[in-house]
C-alpha positions as CSV (number, residue, x, y, z in Angstrom):
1,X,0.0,0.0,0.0
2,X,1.5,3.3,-0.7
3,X,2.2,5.8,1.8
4,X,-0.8,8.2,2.5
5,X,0.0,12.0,1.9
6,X,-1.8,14.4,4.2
7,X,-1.6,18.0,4.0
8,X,-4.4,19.3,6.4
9,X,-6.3,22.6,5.7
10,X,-9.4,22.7,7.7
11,X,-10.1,23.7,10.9
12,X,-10.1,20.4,12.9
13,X,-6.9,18.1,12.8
14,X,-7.5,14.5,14.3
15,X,-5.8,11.8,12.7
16,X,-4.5,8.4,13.1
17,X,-0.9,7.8,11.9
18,X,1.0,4.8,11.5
19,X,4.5,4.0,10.3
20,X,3.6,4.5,6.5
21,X,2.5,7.9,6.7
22,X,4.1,8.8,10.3
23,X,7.0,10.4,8.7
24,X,5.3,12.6,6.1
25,X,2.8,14.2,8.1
26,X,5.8,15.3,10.3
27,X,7.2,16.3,7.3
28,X,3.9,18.1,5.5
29,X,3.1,20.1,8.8
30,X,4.7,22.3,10.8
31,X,3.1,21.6,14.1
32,X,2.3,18.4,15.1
33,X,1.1,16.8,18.7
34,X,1.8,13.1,18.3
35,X,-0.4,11.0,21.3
36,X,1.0,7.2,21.6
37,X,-1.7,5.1,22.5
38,X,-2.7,1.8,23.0
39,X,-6.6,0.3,23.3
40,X,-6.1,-1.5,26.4
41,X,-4.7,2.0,28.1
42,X,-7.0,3.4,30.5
43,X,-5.2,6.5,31.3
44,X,-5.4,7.0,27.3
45,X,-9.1,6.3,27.4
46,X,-9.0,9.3,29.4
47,X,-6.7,11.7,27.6
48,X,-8.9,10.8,24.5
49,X,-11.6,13.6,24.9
50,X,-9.1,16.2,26.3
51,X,-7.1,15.8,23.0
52,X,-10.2,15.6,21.2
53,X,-11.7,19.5,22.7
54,X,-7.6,20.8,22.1
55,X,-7.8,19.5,18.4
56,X,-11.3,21.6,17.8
57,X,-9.5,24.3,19.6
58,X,-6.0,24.6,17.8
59,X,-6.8,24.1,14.4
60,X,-3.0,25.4,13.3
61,X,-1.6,22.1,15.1
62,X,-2.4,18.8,13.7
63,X,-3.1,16.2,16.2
64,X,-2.2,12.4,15.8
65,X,-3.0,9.2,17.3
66,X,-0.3,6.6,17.0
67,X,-1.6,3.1,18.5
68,X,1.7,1.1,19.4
69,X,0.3,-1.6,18.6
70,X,0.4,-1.2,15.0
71,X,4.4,-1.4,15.5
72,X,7.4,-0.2,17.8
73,X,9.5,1.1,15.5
74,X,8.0,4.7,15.6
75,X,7.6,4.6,19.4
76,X,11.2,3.4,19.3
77,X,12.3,6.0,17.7
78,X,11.3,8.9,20.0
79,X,11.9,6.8,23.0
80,X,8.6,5.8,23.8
81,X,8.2,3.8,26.9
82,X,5.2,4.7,28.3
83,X,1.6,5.6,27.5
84,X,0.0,7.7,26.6
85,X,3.0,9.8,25.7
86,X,2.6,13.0,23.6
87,X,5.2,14.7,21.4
88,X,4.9,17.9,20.2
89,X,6.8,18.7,16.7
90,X,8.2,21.7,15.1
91,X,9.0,21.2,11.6
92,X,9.7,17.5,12.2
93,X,11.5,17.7,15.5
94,X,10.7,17.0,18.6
95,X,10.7,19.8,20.9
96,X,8.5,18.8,23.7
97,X,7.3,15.8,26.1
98,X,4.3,14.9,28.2
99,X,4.5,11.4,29.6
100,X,0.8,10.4,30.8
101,X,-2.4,12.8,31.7
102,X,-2.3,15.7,33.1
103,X,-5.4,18.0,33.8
104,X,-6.8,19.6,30.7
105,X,-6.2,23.4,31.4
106,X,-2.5,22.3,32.1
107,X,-2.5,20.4,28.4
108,X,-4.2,23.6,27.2
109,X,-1.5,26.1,28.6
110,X,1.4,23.5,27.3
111,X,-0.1,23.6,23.4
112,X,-0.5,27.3,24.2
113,X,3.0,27.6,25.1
114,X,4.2,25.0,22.4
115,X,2.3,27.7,19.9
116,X,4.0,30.8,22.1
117,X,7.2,29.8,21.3
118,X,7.7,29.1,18.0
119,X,5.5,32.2,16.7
């Protein structure tokens, strides 16, 4: 199957990513928060609707659900070792970390900040 291109121009970016089009939605977007998930993870079950309100709310960051069961190589690369984990990306780097959930207007004031910064 060939790799999926996505270049997202609406207002509300949620999508799933695997390891055939991880790399080129890092590569088409300049903001990307990457969540690494997995269905049994209750703490993700949680995170799911807060992610869900910031992705409605941020429209100039694409958000992205990577379920680490698909494959380790991705999680692997960014040193995954827990979830959920997000990653926040500027222009295909990682520039930031959140390792499980945290309240929603703390998540909020982090993708502010990620936003803040690279302005």
């Amino acid at each position: 199957m060939p790799a999926i291109h996505l270049t997202i121009h609406h207002s509300h970016c949620l999508i799933e990513v695997d390891s055939r089009n991880f790399d080129d939605v890092l590569r088409e977007n300049e903001s990307v928060i990457v969540e690494f998930w997995a269905e049994w993870c209750a703490p993700c079950k949680k995170l799911k609707p807060i992610i869900d309100r910031l992705a409605e709310e941020f429209s100039e960051i694409v958000f992205a659900r990577f379920n680490v069961a698909e494959g380790s190589q991705i999680p692997n690369r960014y040193g995954v070792s827990a979830i959920p984990t997000l990653i926040f990306f500027r222009n295909g780097k990682p520039v930031d970390v959140v390792i499980g959930v945290m309240p929603e207007n703390e998540l909020r004031r982090k993708v502010e900040e990620f936003l803040e910064i690279w302005r």
